[in-house]
C-alpha positions, -999 to 999 in steps of 0.1 A, spaced: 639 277 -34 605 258 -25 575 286 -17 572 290 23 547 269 40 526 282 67 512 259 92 482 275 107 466 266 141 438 287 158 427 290 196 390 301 202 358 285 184 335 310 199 314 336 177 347 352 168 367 323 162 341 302 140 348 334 119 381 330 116 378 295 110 354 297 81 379 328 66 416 309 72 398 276 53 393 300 25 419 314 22 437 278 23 416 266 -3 431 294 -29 469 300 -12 489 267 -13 512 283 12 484 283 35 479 247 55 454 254 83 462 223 107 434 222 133 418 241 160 414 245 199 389 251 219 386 241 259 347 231 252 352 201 233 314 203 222 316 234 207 352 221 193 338 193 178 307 209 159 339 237 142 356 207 134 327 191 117 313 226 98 345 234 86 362 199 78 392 208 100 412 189 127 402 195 166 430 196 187 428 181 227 450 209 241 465 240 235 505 223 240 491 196 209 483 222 192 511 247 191 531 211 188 521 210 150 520 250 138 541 277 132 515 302 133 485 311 160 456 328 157 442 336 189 407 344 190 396 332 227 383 351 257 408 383 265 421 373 299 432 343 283 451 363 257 486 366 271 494 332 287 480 312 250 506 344 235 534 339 257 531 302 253 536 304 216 561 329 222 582 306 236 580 284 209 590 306 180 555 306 170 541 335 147 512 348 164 479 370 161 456 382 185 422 397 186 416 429 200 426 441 233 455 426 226 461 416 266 437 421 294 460 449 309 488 472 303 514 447 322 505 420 303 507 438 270 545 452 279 555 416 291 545 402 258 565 430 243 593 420 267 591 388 251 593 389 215 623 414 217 645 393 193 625 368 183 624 354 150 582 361 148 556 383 136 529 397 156 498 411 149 468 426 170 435 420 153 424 457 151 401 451 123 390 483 113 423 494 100 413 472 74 379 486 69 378 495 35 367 532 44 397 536 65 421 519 35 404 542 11 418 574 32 451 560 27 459 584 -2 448 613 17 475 636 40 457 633 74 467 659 102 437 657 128 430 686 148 392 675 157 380 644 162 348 629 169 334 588 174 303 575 182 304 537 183 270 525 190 255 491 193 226 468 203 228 449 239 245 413 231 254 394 267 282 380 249 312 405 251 298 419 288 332 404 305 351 436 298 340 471 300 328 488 263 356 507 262 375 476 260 348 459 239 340 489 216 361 521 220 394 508 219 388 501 181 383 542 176 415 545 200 436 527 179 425 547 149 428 578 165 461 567 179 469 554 143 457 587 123 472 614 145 507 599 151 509 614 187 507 603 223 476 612 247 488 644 272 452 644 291 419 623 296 386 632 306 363 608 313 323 594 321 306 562 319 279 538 342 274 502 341 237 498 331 232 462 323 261 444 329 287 446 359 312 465 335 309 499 322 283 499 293 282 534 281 312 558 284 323 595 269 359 600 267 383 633 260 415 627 249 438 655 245 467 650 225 503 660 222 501 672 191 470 694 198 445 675 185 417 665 206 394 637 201 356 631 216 345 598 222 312 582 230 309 544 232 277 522 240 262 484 240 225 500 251 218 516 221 186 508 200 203 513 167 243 503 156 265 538 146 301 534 137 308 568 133 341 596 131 342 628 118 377 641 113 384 681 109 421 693 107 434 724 86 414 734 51 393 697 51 365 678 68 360 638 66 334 617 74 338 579 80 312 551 81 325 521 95 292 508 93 284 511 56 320 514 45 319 549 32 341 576 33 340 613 24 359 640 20 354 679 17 386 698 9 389 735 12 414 746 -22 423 775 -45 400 780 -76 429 770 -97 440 739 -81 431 714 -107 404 686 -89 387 655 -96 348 650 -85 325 677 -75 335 708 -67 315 742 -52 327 778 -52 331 792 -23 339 828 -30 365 843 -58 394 826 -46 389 795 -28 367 760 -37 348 730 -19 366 698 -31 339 669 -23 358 633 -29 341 599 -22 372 578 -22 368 538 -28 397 516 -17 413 497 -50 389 468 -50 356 476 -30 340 450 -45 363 424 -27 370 440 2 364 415 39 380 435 72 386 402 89 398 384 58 418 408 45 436 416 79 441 381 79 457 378 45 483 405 54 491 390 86 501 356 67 516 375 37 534 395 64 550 361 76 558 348 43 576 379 30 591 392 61 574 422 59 562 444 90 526 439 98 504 465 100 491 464 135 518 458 159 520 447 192 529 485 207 499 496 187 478 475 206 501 481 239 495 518 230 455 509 228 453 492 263 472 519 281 443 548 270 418 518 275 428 513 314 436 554 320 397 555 306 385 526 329 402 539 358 397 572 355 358 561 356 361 539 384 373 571 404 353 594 393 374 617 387 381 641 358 423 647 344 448 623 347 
């Protein structure tokens, strides 16, 4: 039987999407199962110069498009998200979509609605799953009782049409969400709109079913960028950099327990473990490319993808509790 062929199209050819662009012609160049057929973008102009940068086909509409793929990537303004999804939906078309997945929870559990049964994948583009000191924690047992973020950056305009916990803190949601395996019991929440119309700095508690409880700061006012958590559950502290791509790990163990890397006494019986875990090949390690690479290898294999569409369902939902809980003011649920 003749290798699978995927027929790649791509919505959005803003700062994103040229992203995308520049990675799935890549990653067509080395994967002859990978046939990246054009793109889409509503300004033509911006289109056009895609098209010409990257040597690939500039489609007139979204319906011409999704006419001649069997797989989207949807990297376009968030409000636009779910009619571009359901659209390709309907046509049996494979799909990812950047983070938040839809504009609101509705949207997100239509979409869900939708697929039930359908011969597809889909993928949210959570990217920091894929961050290499995230993948490198993969080989570690994580129960999190503690939980801190701080996701910091500089003021861009571009972004400013949804809140930052939208823009920014829904990436530590989904981790949190991912790493602790539990649902969110209670919320406790701040933020002001500074610059922009949206919210642009905001501090959120979320207390979880399973006990743990996570603290979660968020800005685009900052001077300096911080991508930040600190993890503490039951004999072990961890520190991720999402910035610099470093983890670390400190576990608490019995002085006999055989261990790799450094290691401090602590008193007679017990040890400091310190571990700086690497992912299996640091040195070729891209969030975006690779998150793109198991998306399509997802599709050709008929494996499940690593960030599914409840995951990111399960993101909005805490997102627009957050947001509203803001709006009013108020503090609980």
């Amino acid at each position: 039987m003749a290798d699978k062929i995927l027929n790649i199209g791509l919505a959005g050819c803003g700062h994103l999407g040229k992203i995308h662009t520049r990675l799935i012609s890549e990653i067509a160049k080395t994967d002859p199962r990978i046939k990246f057929k054009g793109i889409f973008d509503p300004d033509t102009e911006t289109a056009a110069a895609v098209s010409g940068e990257y040597k690939v086909k500039a489609y007139n509409s979204i319906d011409e498009l999704l006419r001649e793929t069997d797989t989207l990537i949807i990297v376009t303004p968030t409000s636009t998200h779910f009619e571009i999804a359901s659209k390709a939906l309907n046509k049996d078309i494979n799909v990812f979509i950047e983070k938040p997945v839809t504009g609101s929870l509705s949207e997100a559990e239509a979409l869900i609605k939708q697929a039930e049964g359908k011969p597809v994948k889909i993928q949210v583009g959570h990217v920091e799953r894929f961050n290499p000191a995230l993948v490198a924690l993969e080989r570690f047992e994580m129960k999190p009782m503690f939980i801190e973020s701080h996701r910091l950056a500089q003021f861009n305009p571009r972004g400013t049409d949804v809140s930052v916990i939208q823009d920014l803190m829904i990436h530590d949601i989904d981790i949190i969400l991912h790493l602790a395996k539990s649902k969110v019991k209670k919320i406790d929440a701040n933020g002001v709109a500074v610059i922009s119309d949206e919210i642009d700095i905001a501090n959120a508690r979320l207390t979880l079913e399973s006990g743990c409880v996570a603290n979660l700061t968020s800005s685009r006012i900052s001077l300096k960028k911080m991508r930040k958590m600190r993890i503490f559950q039951n004999n072990a502290y961890i520190s991720v950099d999402f910035l610099n791509n470093k983890s670390e790990v400190f576990r608490l163990t019995d002085k006999e327990t055989e261990a790799t890397g450094m290691t401090f006494d602590l008193n007679d019986t017990k040890k400091i473990v310190y571990d700086e875990p690497k992912p299996e090949n640091p040195e070729n390690i891209n969030p975006i490319k690779n998150e793109l690479e198991s998306f399509f290898e997802s599709v050709l294999t008929n494996k499940p993808v690593k960030v599914t569409l409840t995951a990111g369902k399960e993101a909005v939902e805490v997102a627009d509790k957050i947001i509203q809980i803001i709006k009013n003011g108020n503090q609980g649920n």
